[in-house]
KOLTI-236047 format. One record per residue (C-alpha): residue in one letter; y, z negated, x. Coordinates in pm, whole numbers, plus 32768, in hexadecimal, padded with zeros to 4 digits. Layout:
AYZX
...
//
This chain:
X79E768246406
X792967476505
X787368B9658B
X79C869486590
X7A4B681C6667
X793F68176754
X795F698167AA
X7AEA698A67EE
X7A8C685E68D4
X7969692B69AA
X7A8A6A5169D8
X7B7B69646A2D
X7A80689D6B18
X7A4169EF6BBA
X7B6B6AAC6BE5
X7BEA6A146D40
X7AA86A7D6DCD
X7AAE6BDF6D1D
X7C386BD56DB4
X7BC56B606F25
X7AA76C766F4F
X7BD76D806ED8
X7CA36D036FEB
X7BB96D2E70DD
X7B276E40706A
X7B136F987177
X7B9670B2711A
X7B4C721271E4
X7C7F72BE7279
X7CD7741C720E
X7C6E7518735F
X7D8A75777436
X7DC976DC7425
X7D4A77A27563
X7E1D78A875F2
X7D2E79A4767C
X7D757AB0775D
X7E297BDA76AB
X7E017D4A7736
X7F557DDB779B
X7F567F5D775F
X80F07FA47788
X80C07FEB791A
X7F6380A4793E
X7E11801F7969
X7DDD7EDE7A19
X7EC27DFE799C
X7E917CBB78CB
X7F9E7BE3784A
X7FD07A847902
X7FBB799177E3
X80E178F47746
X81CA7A0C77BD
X81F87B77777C
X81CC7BC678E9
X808F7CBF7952
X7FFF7CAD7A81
X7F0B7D727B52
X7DFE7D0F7C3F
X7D867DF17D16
X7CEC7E477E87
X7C107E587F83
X7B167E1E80C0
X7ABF7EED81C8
X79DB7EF182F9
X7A527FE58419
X7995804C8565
X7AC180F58629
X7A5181D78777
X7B3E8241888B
X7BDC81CA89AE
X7C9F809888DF
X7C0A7F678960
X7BFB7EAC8AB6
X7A8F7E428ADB
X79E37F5789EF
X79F380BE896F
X79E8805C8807
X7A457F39871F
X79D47EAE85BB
X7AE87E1E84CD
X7AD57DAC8372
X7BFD7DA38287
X7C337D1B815A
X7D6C7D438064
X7DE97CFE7F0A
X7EE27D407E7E
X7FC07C787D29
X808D7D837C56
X81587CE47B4C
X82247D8A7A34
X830A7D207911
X840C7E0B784E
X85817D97785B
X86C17E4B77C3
X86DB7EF27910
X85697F867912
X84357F1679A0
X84497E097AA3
X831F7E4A7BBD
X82D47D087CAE
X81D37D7B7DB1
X81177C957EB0
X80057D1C7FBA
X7F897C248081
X7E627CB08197
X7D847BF682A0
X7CDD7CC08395
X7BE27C438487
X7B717CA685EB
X7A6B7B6F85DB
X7A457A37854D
X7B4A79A2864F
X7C327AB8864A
X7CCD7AFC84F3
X7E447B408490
X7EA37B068318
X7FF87B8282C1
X80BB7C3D81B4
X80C27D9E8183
X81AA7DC1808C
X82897CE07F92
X83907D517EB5
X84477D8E7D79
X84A27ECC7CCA
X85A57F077BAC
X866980137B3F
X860C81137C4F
X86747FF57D3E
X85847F5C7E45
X859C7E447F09
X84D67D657FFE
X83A17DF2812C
X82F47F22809F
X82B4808E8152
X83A2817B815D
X837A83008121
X831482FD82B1
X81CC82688249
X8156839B8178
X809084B48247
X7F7385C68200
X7E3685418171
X7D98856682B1
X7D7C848983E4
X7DE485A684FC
X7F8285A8849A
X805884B08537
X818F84FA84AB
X821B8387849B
X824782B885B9
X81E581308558
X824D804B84E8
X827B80E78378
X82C17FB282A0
X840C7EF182C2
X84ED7E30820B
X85B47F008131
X86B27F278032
X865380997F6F
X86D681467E32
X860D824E7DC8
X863A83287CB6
X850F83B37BE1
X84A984BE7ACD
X8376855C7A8B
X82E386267BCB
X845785D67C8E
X84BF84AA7D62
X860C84867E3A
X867683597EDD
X870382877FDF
X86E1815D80C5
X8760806481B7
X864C7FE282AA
X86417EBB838E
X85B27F4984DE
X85777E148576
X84407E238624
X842B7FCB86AF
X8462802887D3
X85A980228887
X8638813A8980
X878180D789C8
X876E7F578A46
X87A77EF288D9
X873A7D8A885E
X86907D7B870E
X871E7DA585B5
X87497F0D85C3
X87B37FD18474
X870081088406
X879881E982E1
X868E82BB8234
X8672838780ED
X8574848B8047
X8552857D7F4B
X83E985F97E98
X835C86617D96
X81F487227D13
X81AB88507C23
X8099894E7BE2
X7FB688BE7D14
X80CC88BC7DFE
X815687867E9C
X827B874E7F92
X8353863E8061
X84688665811C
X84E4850F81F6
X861B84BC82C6
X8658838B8399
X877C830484A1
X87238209856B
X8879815185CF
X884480B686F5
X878A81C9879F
X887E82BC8701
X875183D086DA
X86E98440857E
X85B285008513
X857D85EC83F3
X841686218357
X837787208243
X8226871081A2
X818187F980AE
X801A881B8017
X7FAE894D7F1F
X7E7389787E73
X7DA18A9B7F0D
X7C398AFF7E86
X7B4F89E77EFB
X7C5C89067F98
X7DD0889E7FD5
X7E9A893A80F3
X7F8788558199
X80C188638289
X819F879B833D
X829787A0843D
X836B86C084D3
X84D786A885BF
X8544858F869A
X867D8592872E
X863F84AA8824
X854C83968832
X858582AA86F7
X84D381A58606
X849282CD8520
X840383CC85EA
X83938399876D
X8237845D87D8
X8300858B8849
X841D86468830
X8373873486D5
X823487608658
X817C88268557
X802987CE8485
X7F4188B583DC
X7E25883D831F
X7D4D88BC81E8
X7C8187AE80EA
X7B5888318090
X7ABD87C67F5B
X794B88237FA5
X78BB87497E91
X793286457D78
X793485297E81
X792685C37FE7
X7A6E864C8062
X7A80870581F4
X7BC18701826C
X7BEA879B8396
X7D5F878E845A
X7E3588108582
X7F6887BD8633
X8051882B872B
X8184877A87A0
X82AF87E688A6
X830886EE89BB
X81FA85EA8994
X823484B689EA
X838B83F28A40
X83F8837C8BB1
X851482AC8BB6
X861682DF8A82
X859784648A9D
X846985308A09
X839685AB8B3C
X8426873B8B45
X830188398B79
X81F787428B14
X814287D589EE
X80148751894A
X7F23878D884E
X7E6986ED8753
X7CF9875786A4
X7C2C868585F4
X7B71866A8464
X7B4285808366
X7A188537826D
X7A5884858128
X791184138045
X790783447F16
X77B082A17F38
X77DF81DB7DDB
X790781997CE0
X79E980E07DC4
X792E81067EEE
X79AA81FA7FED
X791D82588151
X7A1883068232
X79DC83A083C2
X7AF5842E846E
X7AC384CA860C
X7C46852A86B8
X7C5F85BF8803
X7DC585DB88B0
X7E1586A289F7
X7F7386AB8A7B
X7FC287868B85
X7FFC86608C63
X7EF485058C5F
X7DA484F38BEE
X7CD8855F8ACF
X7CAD845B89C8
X7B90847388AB
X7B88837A8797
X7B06833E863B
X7A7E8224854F
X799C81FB8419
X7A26811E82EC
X795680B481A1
X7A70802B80BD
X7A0F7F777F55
X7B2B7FA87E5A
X7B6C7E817D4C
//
C-alpha cells in the first residue's frame, strides 16, 4: 500500500512538467503543395499553362544583327542594326471559341545611343473577329526581297472579321490610316476599308487584296499566287492603284515574278524581277511615262536549328533619276 502510494505521488509530482514540455512542444508543418508548370497541348507546340488559371501562353522570338548596303544613310554607304523581339501569345477556350491575346513588343538599335522600343502588334481575337494594331493582308508579299507590292506602313489599328475553313480565308476590315501619306491636303485620321480572300491546295497558294483609302479617295487591288514547280515555287503578283493612296503608292501598276529555289535542305536562291507603269508620284498624280524596273536575288541558309543567315542585293532603274543598288546580310536566332 505504502509502494502503491508513493508511485501515484511521483506521476502526480510529474505530470505538470510532462503537460508543460507538450505545450511547447514543435510540431513540423505539412509542405504546401507546389503548382508546377503544366504543358498546354490544346493550341500547338509552345504553350505552357500560367499557373492557377486555365490560360496557355506562348513565348516566343527573336534577335537579329543586320549590315544593310545602299544609298540609305547620310554619312555612310552601309549601316549595322540589331533587333530584338518577343513576342506573348495567350489562349483560353470560351463558349464562343478560342480567345487569342497577342503582344509583340520589338527594340531595334542603330547604336548604343540610338535605339527605338515600341510595339509591333497587340490584340485580341474571338470568333473570327479581330481587334486592336496588327498587319493587315497588305503586309503579305512573295518570299523574296525584290517585290514591293505594299506601300508602308502595313500595320494599323484595326477592327477585322475574318472568316476561316481549312485551306480558305475571306474577310474584312476597317483601318485607321492615321499616319500614311496624304495627297489631298487632308489632316490625319484617315479611314481605309480593306478585305481579302485566300486559300491553299495541292502546292498552290493564292491572295487576292482590296483597299479604299477615304481621304485620298484612290483604291488599289492586289493578287498573289505561288505553285510548286520541280526544284522550287513560282510566284506572281500584280498590283493596281488608282491614284496615289495609303494602300498602294510606288506607281500607277506593277507586276513581280520570282521563282524559290530549293537547292538544298537549308539553302534556298530566290531570285526576283519587277516592272511597274508610271513610277513614282508628283503631286496627287503617278508620274505618266515613267517606268521602272526592279532585279535583284535573295539567299536563305539555316546555319543551325534556329539560326538563319540571309543576303539579299536589289538594283532599281527608272527611266527617269538615278540607279540605286542595295542589299543587307541578317543572322537571326529563333527562340
Amino acid at each position: 500500500m505504502k509502494f502503491k502510494f508513493v508511485l501515484l505521488g511521483s506521476i502526480a509530482a510529474f505530470a505538470p512538467i510532462s503537460g508543460a514540455l507538450a505545450a511547447n512542444a514543435v510540431v513540423s508543418a505539412e509542405p504546401e503543395a507546389v503548382e508546377y508548370v503544366r504543358v498546354c497541348d490544346a493550341f500547338g507546340t509552345g504553350y505552357f499553362y500560367i499557373p492557377g488559371t486555365e490560360t496557355c501562353l506562348k513565348i516566343e522570338g527573336y534577335v537579329r544583327f543586320q549590315v544593310n548596303g545602299g544609298p540609305t544613310d547620310v554619312s555612310s554607304d552601309w549601316d549595322a542594326i540589331t533587333r530584338g523581339q518577343v513576342q506573348f501569345t495567350a489562349k483560353s477556350d470560351t463558349e464562343y471559341g478560342p480567345l487569342t491575346g497577342v503582344m509583340v513588343l520589338q527594340t531595334n538599335a542603330d547604336n548604343a545611343n540610338s535605339q527605338v522600343a515600341k510595339l509591333d502588334s497587340a490584340y485580341l481575337d474571338i470568333a473570327g473577329i479581330r481587334a486592336g494594331l496588327f498587319y493587315s493582308w497588305w503586309d503579305a508579299g512573295l518570299s523574296g526581297e525584290t517585290d514591293d507590292l505594299a506601300s508602308g506602313p502595313t500595320l494599323h489599328n484595326s477592327l477585322r472579321y475574318q472568316y476561316e475553313v481549312d485551306g480558305f480565308f475571306a474577310g474584312v476590315s476597317v483601318d485607321e490610316l492615321e499616319d500614311s501619306k496624304y495627297y489631298n491636303g487632308n489632316s490625319a485620321n484617315n479611314i481605309g476599308v480593306a478585305g481579302g480572300i485566300g486559300g491553299k491546295a495541292d502546292g498552290f497558294t493564292y491572295q487576292v487584296t482590296a483597299g479604299y483609302d477615304t481621304d485620298n479617295e484612290e483604291g488599289a487591288l492586289r493578287a498573289l499566287g505561288t505553285v510548286a514547280i520541280g526544284p522550287g515555287t513560282f510566284g506572281l503578283g500584280a498590283v493596281y492603284a488608282s491614284g496615289p493612296n495609303a494602300y498602294y503608292n510606288a506607281a500607277e501598276w506593277a507586276v513581280a515574278a520570282e521563282f524559290a529555289i530549293k537547292a538544298t535542305d537549308k539553302l534556298k536562291i530566290t531570285p526576283g524581277v519587277q516592272y511597274y507603269g508610271n513610277y513614282g508620284v508628283s503631286g496627287a498624280e503617278f508620274v505618266d511615262n515613267n517606268d521602272a524596273w526592279k532585279a535583284g536575288v535573295t539567299i536563305d541558309y539555316q546555319i543551325a536549328e534556329n539560326l538563319y543567315a540571309k543576303a539579299s542585293v536589289q538594283h532599281l532603274k527608272p527611266n527617269t533619276g538615278a540607279d540605286v543598288t542595295s542589299g543587307y546580310f541578317r543572322l537571326q536566332r529563333a527562340f
